[in-house]
Rosetta silent file (secondary structure, phi, psi, omega in degrees, C-alpha in Angstrom):
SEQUENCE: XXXXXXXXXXXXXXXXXXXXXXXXXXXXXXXXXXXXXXXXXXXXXXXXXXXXXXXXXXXXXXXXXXXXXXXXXXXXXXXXXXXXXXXX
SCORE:     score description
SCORE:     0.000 S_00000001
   1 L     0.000  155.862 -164.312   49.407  -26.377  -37.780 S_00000001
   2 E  -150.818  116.545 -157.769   51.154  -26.782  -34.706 S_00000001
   3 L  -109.638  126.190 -157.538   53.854  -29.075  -33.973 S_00000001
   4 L  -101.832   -1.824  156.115   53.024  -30.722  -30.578 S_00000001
   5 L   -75.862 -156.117  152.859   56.321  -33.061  -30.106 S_00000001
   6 L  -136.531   53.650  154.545   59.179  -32.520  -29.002 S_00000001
   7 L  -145.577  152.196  175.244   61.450  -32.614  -31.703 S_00000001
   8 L   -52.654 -166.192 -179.709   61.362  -30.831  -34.717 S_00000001
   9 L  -155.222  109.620  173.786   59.555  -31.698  -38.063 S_00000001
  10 L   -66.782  166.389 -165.373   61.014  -30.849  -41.458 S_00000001
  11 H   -83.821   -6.487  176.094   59.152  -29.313  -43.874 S_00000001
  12 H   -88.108   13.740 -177.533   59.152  -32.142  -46.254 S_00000001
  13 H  -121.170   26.465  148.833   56.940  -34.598  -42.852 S_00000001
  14 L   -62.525  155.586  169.124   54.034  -32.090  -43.161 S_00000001
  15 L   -96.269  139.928 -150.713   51.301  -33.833  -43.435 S_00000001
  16 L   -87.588  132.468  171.637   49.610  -33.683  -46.469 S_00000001
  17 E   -90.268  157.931 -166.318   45.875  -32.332  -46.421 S_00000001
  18 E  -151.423  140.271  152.923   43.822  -33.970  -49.688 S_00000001
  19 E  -121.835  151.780 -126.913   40.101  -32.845  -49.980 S_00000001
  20 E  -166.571  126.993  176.527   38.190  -35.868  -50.859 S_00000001
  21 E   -82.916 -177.567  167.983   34.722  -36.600  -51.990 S_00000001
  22 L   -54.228  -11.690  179.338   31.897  -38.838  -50.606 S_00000001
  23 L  -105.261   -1.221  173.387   33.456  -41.595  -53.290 S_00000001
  24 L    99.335  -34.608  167.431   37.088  -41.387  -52.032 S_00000001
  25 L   -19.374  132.617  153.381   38.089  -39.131  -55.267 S_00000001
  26 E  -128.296  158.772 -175.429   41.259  -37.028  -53.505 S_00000001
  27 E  -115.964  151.116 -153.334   41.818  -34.297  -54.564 S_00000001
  28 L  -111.052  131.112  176.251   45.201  -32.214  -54.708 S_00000001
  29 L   -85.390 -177.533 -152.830   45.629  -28.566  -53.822 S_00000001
  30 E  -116.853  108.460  168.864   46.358  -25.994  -56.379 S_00000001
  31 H   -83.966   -5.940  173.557   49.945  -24.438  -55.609 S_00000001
  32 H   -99.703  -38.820  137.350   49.781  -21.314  -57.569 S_00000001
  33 H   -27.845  -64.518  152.790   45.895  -20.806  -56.550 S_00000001
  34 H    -2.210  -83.968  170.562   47.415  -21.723  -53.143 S_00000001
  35 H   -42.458  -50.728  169.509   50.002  -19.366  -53.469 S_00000001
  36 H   -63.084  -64.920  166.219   47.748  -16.337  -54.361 S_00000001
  37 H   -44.663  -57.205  162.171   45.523  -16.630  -52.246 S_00000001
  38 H   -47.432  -82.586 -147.850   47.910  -16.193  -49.062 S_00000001
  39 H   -56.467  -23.050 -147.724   49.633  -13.317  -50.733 S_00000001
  40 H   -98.120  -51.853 -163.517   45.877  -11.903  -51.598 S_00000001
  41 H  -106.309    9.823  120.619   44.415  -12.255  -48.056 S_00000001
  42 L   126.839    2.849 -146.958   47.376  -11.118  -46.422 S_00000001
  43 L  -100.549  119.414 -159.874   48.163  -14.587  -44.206 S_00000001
  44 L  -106.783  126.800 -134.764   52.003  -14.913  -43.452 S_00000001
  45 L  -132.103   27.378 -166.136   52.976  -18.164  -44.219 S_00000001
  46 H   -78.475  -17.330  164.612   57.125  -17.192  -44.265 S_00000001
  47 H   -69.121    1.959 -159.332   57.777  -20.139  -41.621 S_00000001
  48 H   -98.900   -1.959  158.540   55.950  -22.968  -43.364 S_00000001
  49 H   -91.304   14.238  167.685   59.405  -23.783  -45.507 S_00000001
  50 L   -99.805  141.270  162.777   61.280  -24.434  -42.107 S_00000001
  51 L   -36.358  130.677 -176.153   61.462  -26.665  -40.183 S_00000001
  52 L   -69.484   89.175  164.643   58.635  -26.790  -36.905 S_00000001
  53 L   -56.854  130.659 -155.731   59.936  -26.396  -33.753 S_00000001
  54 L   -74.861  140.794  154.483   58.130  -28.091  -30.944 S_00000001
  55 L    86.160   35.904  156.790   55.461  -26.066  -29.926 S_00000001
  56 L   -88.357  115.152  157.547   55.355  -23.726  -32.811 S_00000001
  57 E   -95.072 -177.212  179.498   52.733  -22.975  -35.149 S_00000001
  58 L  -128.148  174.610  155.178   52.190  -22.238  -38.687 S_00000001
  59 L  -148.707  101.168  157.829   49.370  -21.186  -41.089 S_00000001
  60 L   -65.267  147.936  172.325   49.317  -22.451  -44.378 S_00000001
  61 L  -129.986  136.763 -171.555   46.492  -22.182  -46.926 S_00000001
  62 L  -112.397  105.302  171.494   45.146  -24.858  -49.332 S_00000001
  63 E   -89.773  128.697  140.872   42.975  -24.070  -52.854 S_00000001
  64 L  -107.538  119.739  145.516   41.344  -27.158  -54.741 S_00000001
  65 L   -79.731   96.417  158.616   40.356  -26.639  -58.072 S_00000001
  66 L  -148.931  160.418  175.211   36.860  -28.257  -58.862 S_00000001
  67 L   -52.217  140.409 -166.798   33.634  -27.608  -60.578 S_00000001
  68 H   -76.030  -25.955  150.244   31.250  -25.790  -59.076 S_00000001
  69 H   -32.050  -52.536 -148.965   28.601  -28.920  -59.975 S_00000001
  70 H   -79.596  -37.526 -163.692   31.120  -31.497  -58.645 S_00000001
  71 H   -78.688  -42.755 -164.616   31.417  -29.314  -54.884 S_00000001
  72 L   -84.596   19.673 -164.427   27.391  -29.155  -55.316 S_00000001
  73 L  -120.780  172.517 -176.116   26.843  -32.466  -55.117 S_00000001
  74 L    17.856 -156.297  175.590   27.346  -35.270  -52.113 S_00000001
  75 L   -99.578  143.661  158.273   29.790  -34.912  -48.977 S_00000001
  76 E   -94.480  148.498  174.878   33.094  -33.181  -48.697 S_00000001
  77 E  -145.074  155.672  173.237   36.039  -33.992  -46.721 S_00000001
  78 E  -103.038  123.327  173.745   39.480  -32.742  -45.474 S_00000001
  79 E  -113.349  144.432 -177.188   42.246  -35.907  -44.966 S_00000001
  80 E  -161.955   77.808  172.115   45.213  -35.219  -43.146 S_00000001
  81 L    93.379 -119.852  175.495   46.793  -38.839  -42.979 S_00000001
  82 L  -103.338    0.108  168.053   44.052  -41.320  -42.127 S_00000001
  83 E   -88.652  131.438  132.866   41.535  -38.812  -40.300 S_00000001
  84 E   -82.873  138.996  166.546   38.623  -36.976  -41.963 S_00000001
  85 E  -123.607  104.325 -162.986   36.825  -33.853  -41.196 S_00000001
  86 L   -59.677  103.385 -170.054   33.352  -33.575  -43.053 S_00000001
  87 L   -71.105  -64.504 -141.818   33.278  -29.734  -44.665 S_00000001
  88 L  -149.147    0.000    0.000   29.951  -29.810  -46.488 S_00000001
């Protein structure tokens, strides 16, 4: 994420990512799944409780917990406010 204004952005005006099925279901990410996973694959994520200075980035990582049925079925999407990006 990369904050492209020019004033900063506290860490509580990230914008929240949701992944979301073909029926609108959103889904929430998993913060201890989350959590591991950065720590696991190594991705250093010690700026993402500070505040964004403009025309800084970050890299954050996001885990959703669902069934591997539920994933294999229709389209997936990433929301980040009122935009979608179709994953699968």
């Amino acid at each position: 994420m990369k904050n492209v204004s020019d004033e900063p952005v506290g860490m509580f005006d990230y914008p929240t990512l949701n992944l979301v099925d073909e029926k609108g279901t959103k889904y929430e990410s998993d913060i201890d799944a989350s959590s591991n996973y950065t720590v696991e694959t190594g991705i250093d994520n010690s700026k993402i409780l500070s505040d964004l200075n403009p025309d800084i980035s970050v890299t954050d990582t996001q885990v959703y917990e669902i069934s591997k049925e539920k994933f294999a079925t229709g389209k997936w999407y990433i929301q980040v406010g009122d935009a979608k990006v179709q994953i699968k």
